[in-house]
VMD Tcl script that builds the backbone (N, CA, C; Angstrom):
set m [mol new atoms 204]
animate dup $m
set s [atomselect $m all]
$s set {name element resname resid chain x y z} {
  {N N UNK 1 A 0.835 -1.172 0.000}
  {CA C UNK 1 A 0.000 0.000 0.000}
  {C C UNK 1 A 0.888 1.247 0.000}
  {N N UNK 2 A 0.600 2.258 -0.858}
  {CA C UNK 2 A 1.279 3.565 -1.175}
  {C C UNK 2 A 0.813 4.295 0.111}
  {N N UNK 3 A 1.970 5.219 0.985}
  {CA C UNK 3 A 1.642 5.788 2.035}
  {C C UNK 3 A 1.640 7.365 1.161}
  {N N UNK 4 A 0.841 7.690 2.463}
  {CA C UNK 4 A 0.500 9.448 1.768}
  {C C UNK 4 A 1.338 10.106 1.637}
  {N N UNK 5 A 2.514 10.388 2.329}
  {CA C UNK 5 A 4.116 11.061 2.087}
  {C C UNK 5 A 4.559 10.194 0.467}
  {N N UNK 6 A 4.310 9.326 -0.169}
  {CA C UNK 6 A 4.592 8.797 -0.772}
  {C C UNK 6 A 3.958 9.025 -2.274}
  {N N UNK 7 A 2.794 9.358 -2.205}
  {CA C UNK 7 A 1.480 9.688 -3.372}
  {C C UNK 7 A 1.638 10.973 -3.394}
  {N N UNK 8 A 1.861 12.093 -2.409}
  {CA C UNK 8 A 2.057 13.451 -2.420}
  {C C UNK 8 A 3.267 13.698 -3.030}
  {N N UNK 9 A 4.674 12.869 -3.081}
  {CA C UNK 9 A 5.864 13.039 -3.327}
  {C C UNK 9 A 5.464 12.529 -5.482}
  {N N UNK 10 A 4.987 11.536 -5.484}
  {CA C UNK 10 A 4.805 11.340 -6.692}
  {C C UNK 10 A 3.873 12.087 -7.432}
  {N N UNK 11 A 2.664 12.768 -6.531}
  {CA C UNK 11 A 2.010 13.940 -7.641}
  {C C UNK 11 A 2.833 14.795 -8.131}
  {N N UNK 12 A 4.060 15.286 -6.769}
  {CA C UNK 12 A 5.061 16.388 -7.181}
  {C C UNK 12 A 5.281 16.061 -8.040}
  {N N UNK 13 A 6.064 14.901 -8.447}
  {CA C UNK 13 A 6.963 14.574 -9.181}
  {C C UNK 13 A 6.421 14.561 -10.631}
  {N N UNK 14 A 4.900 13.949 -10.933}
  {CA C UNK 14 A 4.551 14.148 -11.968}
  {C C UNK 14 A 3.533 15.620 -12.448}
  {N N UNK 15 A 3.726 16.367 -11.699}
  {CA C UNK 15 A 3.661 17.838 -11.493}
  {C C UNK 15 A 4.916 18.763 -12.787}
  {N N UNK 16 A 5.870 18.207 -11.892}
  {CA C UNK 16 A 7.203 18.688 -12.212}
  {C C UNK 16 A 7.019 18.533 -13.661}
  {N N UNK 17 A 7.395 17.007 -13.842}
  {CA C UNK 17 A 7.527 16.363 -15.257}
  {C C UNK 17 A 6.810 16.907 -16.149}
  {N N UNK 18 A 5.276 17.240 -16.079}
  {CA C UNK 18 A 4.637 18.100 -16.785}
  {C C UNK 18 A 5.114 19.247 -17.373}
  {N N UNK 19 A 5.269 20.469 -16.262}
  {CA C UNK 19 A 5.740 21.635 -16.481}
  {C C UNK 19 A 6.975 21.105 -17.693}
  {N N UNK 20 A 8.102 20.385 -17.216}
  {CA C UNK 20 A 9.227 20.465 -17.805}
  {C C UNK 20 A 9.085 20.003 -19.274}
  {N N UNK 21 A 8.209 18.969 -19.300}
  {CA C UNK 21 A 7.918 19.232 -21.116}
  {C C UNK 21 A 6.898 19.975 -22.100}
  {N N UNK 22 A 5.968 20.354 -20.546}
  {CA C UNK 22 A 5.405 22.135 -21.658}
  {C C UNK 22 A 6.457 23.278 -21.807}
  {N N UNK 23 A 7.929 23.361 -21.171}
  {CA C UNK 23 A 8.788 24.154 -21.376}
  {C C UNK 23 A 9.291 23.650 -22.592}
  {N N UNK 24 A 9.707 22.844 -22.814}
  {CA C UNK 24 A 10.546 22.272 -23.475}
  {C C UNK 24 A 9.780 22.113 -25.060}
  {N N UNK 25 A 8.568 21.829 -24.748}
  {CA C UNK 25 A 7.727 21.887 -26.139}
  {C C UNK 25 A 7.568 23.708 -26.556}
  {N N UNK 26 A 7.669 24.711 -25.836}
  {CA C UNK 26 A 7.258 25.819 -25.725}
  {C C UNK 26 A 8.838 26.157 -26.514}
  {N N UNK 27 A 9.647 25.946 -26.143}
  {CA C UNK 27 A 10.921 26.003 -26.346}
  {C C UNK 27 A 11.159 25.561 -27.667}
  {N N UNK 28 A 10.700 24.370 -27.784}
  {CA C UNK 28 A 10.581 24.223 -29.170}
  {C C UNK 28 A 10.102 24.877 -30.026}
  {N N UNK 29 A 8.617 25.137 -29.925}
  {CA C UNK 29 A 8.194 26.247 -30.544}
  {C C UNK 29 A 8.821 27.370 -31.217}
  {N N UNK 30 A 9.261 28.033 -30.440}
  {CA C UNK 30 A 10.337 29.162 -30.270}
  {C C UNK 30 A 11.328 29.212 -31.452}
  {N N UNK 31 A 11.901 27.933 -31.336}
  {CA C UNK 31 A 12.984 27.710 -31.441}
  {C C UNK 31 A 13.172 27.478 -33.268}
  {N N UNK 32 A 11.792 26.588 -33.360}
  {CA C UNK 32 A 11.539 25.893 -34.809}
  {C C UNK 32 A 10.464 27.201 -35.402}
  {N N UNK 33 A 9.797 28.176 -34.890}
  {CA C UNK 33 A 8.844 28.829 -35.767}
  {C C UNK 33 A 7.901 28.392 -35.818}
  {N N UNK 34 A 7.706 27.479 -35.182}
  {CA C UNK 34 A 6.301 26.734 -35.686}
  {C C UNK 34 A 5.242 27.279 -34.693}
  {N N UNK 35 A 3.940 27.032 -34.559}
  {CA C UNK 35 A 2.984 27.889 -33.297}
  {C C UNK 35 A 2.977 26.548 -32.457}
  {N N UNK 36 A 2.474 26.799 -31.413}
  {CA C UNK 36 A 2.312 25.868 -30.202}
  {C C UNK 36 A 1.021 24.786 -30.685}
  {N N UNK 37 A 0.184 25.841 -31.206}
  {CA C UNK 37 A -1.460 25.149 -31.386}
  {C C UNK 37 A -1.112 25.208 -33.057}
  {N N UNK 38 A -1.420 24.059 -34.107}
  {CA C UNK 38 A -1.708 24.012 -35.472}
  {C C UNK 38 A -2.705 24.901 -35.468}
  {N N UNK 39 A -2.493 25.632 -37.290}
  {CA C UNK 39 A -3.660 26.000 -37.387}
  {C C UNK 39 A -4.757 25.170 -37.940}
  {N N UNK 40 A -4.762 23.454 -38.086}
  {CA C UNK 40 A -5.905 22.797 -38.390}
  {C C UNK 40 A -6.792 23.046 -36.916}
  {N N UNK 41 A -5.990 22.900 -35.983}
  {CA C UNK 41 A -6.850 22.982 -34.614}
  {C C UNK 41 A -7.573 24.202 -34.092}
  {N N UNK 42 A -6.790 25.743 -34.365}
  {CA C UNK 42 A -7.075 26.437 -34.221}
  {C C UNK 42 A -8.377 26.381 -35.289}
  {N N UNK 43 A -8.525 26.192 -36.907}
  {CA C UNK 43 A -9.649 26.161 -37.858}
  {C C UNK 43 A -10.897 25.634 -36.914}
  {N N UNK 44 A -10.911 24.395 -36.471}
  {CA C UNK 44 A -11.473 23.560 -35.896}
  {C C UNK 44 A -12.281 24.649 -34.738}
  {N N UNK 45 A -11.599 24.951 -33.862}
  {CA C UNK 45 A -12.309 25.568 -32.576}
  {C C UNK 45 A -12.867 26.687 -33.301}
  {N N UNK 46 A -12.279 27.521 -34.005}
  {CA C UNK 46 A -13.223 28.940 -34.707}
  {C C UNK 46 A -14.699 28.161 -35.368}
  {N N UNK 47 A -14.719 27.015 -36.387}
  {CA C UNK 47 A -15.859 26.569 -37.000}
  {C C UNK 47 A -16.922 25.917 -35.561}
  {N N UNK 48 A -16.646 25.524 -34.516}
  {CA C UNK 48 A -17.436 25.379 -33.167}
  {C C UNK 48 A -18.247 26.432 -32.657}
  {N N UNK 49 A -17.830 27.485 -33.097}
  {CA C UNK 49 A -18.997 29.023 -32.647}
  {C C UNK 49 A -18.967 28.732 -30.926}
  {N N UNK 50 A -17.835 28.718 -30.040}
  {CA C UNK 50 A -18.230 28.402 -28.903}
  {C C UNK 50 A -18.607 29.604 -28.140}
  {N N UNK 51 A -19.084 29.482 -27.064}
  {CA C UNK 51 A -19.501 30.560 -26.350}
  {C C UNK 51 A -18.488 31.214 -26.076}
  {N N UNK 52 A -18.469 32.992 -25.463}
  {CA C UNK 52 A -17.423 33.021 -24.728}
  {C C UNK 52 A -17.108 32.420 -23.213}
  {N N UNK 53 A -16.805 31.564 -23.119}
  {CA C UNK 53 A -16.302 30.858 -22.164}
  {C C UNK 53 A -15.085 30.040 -22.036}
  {N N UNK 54 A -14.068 30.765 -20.988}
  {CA C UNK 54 A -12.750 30.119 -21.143}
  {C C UNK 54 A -12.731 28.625 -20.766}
  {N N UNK 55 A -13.486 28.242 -19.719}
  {CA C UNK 55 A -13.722 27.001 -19.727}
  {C C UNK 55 A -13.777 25.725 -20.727}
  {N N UNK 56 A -15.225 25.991 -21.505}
  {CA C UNK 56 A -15.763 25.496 -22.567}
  {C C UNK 56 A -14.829 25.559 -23.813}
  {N N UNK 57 A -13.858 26.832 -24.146}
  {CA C UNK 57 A -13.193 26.539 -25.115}
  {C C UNK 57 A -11.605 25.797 -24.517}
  {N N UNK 58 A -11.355 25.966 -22.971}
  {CA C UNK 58 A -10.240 24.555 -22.801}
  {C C UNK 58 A -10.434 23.801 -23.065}
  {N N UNK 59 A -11.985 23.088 -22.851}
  {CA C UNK 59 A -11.944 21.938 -22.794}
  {C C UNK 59 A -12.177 21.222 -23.909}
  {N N UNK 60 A -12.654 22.200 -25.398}
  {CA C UNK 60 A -12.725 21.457 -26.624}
  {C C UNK 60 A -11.168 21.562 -27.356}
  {N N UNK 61 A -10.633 22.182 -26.366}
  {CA C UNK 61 A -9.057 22.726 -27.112}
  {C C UNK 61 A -8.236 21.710 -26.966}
  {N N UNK 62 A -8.220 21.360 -25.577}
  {CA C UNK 62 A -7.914 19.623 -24.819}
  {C C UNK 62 A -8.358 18.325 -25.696}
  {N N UNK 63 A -9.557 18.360 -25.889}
  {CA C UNK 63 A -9.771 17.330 -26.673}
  {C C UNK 63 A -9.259 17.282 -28.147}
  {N N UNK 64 A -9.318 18.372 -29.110}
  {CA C UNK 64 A -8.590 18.174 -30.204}
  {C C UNK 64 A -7.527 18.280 -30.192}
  {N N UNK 65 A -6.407 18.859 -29.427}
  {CA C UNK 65 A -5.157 18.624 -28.982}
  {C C UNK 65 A -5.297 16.943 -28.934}
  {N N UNK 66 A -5.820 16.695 -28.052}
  {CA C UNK 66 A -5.639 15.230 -27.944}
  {C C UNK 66 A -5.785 13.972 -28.935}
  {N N UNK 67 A -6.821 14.812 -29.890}
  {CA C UNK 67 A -7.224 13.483 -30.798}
  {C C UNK 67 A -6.481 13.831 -32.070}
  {N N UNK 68 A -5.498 15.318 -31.860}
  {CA C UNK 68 A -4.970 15.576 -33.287}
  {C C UNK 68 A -3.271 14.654 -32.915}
}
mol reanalyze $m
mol bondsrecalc $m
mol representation Tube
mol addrep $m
C-alpha cells in the first residue's frame, strides 16, 4: 500500500515532469517557428462558434489537442 508522504511526493513529481515538457515543447516552438497550437486545430475551434467561455473553449481545445 502507497503511504501518503509517498502519493504526495509522486504527484510532485509528476507535477514537475509536466511543467518540464510544456517548457521544453514551448521552447521548441520558439525555437523551430512553428505555433504551439496548429492551425488545423485552431480552424477547428473557430468553425465550433463556442460561447465566450474560457472554460468550454479549454476543454474542446484539450480534446482536439488530444485526438490531433
Amino acid at each position: 500500500m502507497v503511504t501518503p508522504k509517498a502519493r504526495a511526493s509522486s504527484r510532485k513529481q509528476g507535477q514537475r515532469l509536466k511543467e518540464l515538457e510544456r517548457a521544453q515543447r514551448m521552447l521548441n516552438a520558439k525555437k523551430n517557428g512553428k505555433p504551439a497550437i496548429p492551425d488545423k486545430i485552431l480552424r477547428r475551434l473557430a468553425s465550433l462558434n463556442l460561447p465566450p467561455n474560457e472554460f468550454v473553449y479549454q476543454a474542446c481545445l484539450e480534446k482536439l489537442l488530444r485526438g490531433a
